[in-house]
RORO-138082 format. One line per 10 residues: number of its first residue (from 0); their letters; for each residue x, y, z of C-alpha. Coordinates in Angstrom, 1 decimal, always signed. Layout:
N
NUM = a = X Y Z; ...;
This chain:
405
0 = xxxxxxxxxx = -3.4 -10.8 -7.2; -2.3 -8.4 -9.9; +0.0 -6.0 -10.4; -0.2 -2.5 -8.4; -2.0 -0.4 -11.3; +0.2 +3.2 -12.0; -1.1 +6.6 -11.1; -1.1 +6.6 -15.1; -3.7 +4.1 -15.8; -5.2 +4.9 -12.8;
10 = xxxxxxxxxx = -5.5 +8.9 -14.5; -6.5 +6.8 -17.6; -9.5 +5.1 -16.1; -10.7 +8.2 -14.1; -10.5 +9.9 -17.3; -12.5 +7.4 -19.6; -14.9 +7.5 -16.8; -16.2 +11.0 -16.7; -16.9 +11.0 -20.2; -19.2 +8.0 -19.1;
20 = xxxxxxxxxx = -20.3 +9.7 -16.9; -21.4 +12.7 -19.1; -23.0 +10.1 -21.8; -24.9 +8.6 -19.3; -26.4 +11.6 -17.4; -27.9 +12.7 -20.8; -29.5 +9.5 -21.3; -30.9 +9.9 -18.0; -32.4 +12.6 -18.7; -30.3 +14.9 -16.6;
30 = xxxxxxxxxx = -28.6 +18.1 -17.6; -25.7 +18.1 -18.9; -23.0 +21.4 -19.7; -20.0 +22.7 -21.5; -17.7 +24.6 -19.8; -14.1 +26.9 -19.8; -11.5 +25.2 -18.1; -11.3 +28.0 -14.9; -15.4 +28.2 -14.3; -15.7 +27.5 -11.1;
40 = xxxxxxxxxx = -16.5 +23.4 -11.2; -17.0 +23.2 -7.4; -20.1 +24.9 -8.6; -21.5 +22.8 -10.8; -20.1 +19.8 -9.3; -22.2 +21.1 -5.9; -25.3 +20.5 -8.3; -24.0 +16.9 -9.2; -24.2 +18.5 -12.6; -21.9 +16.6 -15.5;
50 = xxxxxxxxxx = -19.4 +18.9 -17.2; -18.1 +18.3 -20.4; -14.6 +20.6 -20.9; -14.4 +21.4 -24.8; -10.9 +22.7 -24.6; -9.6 +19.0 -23.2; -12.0 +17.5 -25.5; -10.5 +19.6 -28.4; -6.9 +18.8 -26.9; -7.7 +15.3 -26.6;
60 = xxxxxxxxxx = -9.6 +15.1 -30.5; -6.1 +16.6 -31.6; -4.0 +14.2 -29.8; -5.9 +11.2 -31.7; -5.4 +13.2 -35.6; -8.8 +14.3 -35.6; -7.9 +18.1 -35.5; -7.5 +19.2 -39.0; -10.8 +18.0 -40.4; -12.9 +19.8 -37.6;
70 = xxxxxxxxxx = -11.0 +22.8 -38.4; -11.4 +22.8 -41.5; -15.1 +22.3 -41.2; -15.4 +25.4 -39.1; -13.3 +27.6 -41.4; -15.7 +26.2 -44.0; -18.6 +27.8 -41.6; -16.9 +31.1 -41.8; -14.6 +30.9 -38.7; -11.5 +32.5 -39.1;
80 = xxxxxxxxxx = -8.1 +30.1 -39.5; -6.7 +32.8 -37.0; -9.1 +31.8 -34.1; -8.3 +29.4 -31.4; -7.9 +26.0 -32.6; -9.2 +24.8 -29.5; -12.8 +26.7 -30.6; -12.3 +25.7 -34.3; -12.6 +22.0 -33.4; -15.4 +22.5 -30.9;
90 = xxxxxxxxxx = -17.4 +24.2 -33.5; -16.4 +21.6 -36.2; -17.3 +18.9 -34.2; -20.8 +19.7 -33.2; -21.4 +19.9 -36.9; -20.3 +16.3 -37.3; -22.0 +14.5 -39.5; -20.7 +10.9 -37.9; -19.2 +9.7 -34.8; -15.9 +10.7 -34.5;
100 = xxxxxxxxxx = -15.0 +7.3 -31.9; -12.3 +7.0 -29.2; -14.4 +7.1 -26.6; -15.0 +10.9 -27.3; -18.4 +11.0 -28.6; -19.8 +13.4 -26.0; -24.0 +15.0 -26.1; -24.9 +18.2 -27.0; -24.9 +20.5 -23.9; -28.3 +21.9 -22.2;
110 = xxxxxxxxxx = -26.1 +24.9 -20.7; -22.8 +26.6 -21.5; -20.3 +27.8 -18.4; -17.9 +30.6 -19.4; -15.4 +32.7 -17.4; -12.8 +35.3 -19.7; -10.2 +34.5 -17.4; -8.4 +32.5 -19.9; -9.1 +34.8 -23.0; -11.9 +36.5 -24.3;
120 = xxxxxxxxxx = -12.5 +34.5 -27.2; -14.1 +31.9 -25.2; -17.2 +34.4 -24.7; -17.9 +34.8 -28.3; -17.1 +31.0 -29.0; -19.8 +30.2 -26.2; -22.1 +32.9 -27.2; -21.9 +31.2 -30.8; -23.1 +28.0 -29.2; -25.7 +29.7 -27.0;
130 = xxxxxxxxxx = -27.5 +30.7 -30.1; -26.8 +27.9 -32.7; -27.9 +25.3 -29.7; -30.6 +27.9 -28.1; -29.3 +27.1 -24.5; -28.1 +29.4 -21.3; -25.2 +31.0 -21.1; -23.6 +31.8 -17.9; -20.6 +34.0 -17.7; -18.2 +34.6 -14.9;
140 = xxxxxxxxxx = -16.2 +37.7 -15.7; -12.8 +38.3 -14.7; -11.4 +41.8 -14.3; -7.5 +41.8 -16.2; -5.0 +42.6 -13.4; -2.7 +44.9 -14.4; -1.7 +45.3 -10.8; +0.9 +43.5 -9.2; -1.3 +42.2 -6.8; -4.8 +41.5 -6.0;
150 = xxxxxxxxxx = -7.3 +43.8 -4.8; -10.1 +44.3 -2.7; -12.3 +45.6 -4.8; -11.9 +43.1 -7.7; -12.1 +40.0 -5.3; -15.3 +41.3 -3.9; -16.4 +42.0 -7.6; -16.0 +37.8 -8.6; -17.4 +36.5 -5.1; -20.5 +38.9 -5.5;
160 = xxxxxxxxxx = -20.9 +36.7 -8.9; -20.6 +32.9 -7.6; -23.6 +34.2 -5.8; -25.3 +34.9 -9.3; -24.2 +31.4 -10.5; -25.1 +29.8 -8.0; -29.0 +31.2 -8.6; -28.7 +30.7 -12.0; -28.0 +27.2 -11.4; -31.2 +27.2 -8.8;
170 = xxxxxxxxxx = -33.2 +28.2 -11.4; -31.9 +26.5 -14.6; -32.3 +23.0 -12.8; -34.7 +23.3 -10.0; -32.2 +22.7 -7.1; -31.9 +24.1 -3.4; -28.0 +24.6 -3.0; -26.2 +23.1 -0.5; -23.8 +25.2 +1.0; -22.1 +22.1 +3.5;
180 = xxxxxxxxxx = -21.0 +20.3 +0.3; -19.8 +23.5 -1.5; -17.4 +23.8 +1.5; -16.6 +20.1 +1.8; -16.2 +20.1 -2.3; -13.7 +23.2 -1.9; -11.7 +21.7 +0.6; -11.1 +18.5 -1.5; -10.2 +21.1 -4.6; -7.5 +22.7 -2.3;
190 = xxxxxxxxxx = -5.7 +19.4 -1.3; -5.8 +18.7 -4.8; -4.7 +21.7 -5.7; -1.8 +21.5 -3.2; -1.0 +17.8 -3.6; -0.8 +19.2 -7.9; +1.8 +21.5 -7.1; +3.6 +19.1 -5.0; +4.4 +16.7 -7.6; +5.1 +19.6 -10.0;
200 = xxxxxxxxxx = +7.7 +20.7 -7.3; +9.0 +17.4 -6.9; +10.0 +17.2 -10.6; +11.1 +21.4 -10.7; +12.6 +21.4 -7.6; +15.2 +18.3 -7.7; +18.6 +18.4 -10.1; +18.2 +16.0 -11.6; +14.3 +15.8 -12.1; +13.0 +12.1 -11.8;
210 = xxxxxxxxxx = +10.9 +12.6 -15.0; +10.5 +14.9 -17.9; +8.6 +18.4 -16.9; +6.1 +17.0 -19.8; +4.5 +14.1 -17.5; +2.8 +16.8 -15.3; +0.6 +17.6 -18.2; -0.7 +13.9 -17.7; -2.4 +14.9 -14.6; -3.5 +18.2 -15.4;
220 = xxxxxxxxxx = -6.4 +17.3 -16.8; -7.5 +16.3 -13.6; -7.3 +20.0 -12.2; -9.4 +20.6 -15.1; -12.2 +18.1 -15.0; -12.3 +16.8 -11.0; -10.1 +19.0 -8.7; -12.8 +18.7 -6.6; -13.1 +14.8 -6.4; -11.6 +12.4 -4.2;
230 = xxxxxxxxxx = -10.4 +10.4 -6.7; -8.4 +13.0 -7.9; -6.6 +13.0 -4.4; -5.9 +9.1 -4.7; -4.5 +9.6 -8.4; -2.1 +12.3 -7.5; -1.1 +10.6 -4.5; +0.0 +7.8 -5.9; +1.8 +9.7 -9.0; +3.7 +11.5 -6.2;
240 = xxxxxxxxxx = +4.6 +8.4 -4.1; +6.0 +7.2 -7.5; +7.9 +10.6 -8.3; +9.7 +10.2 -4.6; +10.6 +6.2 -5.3; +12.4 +7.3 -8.4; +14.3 +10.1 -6.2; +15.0 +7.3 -3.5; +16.3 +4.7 -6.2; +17.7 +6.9 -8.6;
250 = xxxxxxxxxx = +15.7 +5.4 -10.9; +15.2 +8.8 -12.9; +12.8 +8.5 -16.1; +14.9 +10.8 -18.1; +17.0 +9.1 -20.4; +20.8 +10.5 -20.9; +22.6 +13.6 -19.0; +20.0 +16.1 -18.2; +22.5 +18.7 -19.4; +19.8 +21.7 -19.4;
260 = xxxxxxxxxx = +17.1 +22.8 -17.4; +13.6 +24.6 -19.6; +11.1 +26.8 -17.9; +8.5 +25.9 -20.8; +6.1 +28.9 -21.5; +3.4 +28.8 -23.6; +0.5 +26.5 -24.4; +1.8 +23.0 -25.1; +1.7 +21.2 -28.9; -0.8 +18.3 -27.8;
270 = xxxxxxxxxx = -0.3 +16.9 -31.8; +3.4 +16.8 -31.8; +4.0 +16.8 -27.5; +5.8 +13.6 -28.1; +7.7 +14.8 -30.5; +9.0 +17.6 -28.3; +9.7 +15.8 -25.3; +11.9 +13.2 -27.6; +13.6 +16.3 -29.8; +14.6 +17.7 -26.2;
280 = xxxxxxxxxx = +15.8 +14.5 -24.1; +18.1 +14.0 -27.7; +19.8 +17.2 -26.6; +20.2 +16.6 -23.1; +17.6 +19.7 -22.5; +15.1 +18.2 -20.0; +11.8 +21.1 -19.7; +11.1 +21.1 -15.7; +8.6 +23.7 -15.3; +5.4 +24.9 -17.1;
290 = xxxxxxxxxx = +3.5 +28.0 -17.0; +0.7 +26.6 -18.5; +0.6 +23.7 -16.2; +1.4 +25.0 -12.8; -1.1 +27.4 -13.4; -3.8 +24.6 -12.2; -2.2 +24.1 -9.1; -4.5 +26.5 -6.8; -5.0 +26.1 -3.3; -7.0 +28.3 -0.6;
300 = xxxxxxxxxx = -8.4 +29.0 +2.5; -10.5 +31.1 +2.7; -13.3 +32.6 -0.3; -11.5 +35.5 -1.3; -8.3 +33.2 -1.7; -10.8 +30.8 -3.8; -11.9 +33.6 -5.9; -8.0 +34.9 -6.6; -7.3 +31.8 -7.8; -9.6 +31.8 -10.4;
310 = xxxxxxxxxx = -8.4 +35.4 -11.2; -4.5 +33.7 -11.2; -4.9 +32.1 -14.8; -1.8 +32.9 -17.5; -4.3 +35.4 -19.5; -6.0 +37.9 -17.0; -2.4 +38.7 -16.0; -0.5 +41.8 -16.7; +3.6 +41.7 -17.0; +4.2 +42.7 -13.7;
320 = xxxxxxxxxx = +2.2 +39.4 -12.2; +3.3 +37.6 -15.0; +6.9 +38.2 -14.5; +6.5 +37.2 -10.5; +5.6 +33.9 -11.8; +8.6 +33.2 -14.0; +10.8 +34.7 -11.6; +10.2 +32.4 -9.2; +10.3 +28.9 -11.3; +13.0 +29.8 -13.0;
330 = xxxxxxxxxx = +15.0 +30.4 -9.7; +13.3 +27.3 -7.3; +13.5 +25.0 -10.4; +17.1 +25.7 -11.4; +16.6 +26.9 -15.1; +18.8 +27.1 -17.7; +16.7 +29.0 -20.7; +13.1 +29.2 -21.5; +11.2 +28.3 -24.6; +8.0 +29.7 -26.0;
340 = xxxxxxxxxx = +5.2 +28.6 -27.8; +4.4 +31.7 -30.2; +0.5 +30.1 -30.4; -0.4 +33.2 -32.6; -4.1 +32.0 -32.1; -4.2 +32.6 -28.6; -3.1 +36.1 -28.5; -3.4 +37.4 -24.6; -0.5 +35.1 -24.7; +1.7 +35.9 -27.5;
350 = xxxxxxxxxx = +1.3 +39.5 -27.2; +3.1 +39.6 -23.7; +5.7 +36.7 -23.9; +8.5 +38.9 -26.3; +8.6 +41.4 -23.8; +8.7 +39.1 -21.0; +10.9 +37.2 -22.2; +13.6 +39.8 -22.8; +13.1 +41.6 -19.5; +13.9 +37.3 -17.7;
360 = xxxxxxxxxx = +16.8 +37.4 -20.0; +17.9 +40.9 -19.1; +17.3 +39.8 -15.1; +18.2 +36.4 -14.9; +20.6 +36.6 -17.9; +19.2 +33.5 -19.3; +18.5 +32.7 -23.0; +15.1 +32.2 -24.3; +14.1 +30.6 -27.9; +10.6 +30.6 -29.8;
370 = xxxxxxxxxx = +9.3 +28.8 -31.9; +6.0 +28.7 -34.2; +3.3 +26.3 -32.4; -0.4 +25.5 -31.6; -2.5 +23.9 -28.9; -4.2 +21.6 -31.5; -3.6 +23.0 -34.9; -0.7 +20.5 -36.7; -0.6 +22.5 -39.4; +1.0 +25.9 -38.0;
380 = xxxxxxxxxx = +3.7 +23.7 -36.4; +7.3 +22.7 -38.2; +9.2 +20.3 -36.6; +12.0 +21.3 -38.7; +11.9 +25.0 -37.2; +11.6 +23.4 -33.5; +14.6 +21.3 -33.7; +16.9 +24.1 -34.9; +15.7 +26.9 -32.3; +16.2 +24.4 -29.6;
390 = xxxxxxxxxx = +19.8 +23.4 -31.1; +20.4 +26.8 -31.2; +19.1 +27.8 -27.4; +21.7 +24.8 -26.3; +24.3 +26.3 -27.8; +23.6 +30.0 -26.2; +23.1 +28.0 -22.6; +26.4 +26.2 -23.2; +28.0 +29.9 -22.9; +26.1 +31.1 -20.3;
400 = xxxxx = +26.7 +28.1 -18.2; +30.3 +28.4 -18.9; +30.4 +32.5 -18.1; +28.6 +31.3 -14.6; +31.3 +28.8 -14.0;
């Protein structure tokens, strides 16, 4: 018998196998679509419709050097070098002229799926492809919550829409929907999103954390693309039986005295990710928690706690929401700082996370640092600048430490 295979190549496989998936739908002759990351996928995945995720894909295109010349073939088209990097490749790479390879090659899309909860240049972006590709568009829109909680009125206001998607879907591919598997789909999305969070904990919530705070990006792509799968729930369960055998043993993945503790906030730097991670472990600076990822870690029940959820993302946030958040990682995961991403592209983001930031600081009386980055862009980022604003944020968390002491 062979080895056990790791939650890893497990992700791995999964991962390789819904872009099969999506290939092979479309020479079926089925439907296929794009989507936003935080559309409602239990949706579509109620219709047994494939979903390609552009902003993964883009993430993913990056991640294998592909990034600049699909940006640069959009800024070619007109498209603005200030725009998401994320929509730059996306609209590069549908004017490919040749397969790009990897296993990434994905169809063109017979419908687009777009909700603003994540920023609202994903609605022009889509609307762009709506018209160049002359297919639907379906939008979910998410009111910005400027409260401090959620409301009636605006929870009602999003579940009155799944009830417009879901029609829009009856009619775009001549399909009764089947309300038992919606339900049966959502409750598979909750333990998933509860069994995410629970290996996010495990690595926030322990001092020392068994592995670097970047491994849970591995697995969020699975929040992304299958929360509401069952194989999701065997993939996470084994990452988190591995994550508690390294806290048994002692067998911790991160190399060397984990001598600070990062709330990370921001989008992460899928070219040069490795490059952080390796820049931070050298300084004994180990980043436990993630905005961005924990963010994917929704759970519910009931479907007014379904529809918050998808109301919860980073972007349709005011402060005072924003800062509850960050509060509470950077007390139950035991920070020491926090450093930003300034990804000037994605500005709902950037235009909140100075002011955050201080007010944290001011609270918590804990240092941040920023630096100049990009979801998928390399050329915005300088490695040079990241190394010496995370040598400096050591040196301000040395004091602090010691003042606490």
């Amino acid at each position: 018998m062979g080895d056990k295979k790791t939650s890893k190549q497990l992700l791995q496989e999964f991962t390789a196998k819904t872009y099969d998936e999506i290939r092979e739908a479309k020479e079926n002759g089925e439907l296929i679509g794009w989507s936003t990351s935080n559309f409602p996928k239990e949706i579509c995945q109620t219709f047994d419709l494939k979903i390609m995720y552009p902003e993964n894909h883009s993430a993913a295109v990056a991640a294998k050097k592909g990034a600049i010349p699909f940006c640069e073939k959009a800024e070619g088209l007109g498209y603005s070098m200030d725009l998401c990097s994320y929509a730059r490749i996306n609209l590069g790479f549908v004017e490919r002229e040749e397969d790009f390879g990897f296993g990434l090659d994905v169809p063109a899309p017979d419908f687009l799926c777009v909700s603003n909860n994540i920023c609202t240049t994903v609605i022009k972006w889509y609307e762009n492809l709506s018209h160049n590709l002359d297919i639907p568009f379906l939008l979910l829109d998410i009111p910005y919550n400027t409260d401090g909680y959620y409301t009636a009125n605006k929870t009602s206001y999003i579940k009155a829409q799944l009830q417009y998607i879901i029609d829009e879907f009856e009619r775009i591919t001549g399909k009764k929907f089947d309300y038992e598997k919606f339900h049966e789909i959502l409750r598979i999305s909750s333990i998933n999103g509860a069994l995410f969070t629970k290996a996010l904990d495990l690595i926030g919530k322990n001092k020392p954390s068994p592995v670097s705070g970047f491994d849970g990006y591995n697995f969020m792509a699975l929040m992304v693309v299958a929360k509401g799968r069952p194989e999701t729930t065997e993939i996470l369960k084994a990452y988190i039986a591995e994550l508690e055998e390294r806290l048994a043993t002692g067998n911790y993945a991160f190399e060397g005295e984990e001598k600070y503790r990062l709330m990370y906030d921001g989008l992460a730097c899928w070219p040069y990710l490795r490059h952080n991670s390796e820049t931070l472990a050298s300084m004994g600076v180990n980043t436990v928690g993630s905005i961005y990822c924990n963010i994917f870690g929704t759970s519910f029940n009931d479907l007014d706690e379904y529809c918050q959820g998808y109301a919860s993302t980073n972007n349709s946030q005011g402060i005072d929401l924003a800062l509850q958040r960050r509060r509470a990682m950077i007390d139950e995961y035991h920070c020491d700082g926090t450093l930003c991403s300034v990804t000037r592209s994605c500005k709902p983001w950037v235009g909140i996370t100075f002011e955050i930031s201080r007010q944290l600081e001011k609270e918590k009386g804990i240092p941040f640092a920023t630096f100049d980055g990009d979801q998928a862009d390399p050329r915005v980022f300088s490695k040079a600048q990241y190394e010496t604003r995370v040598q400096g944020l050591t040196e301000v968390m040395d004091e602090r430490i010691a003042q606490r002491e």
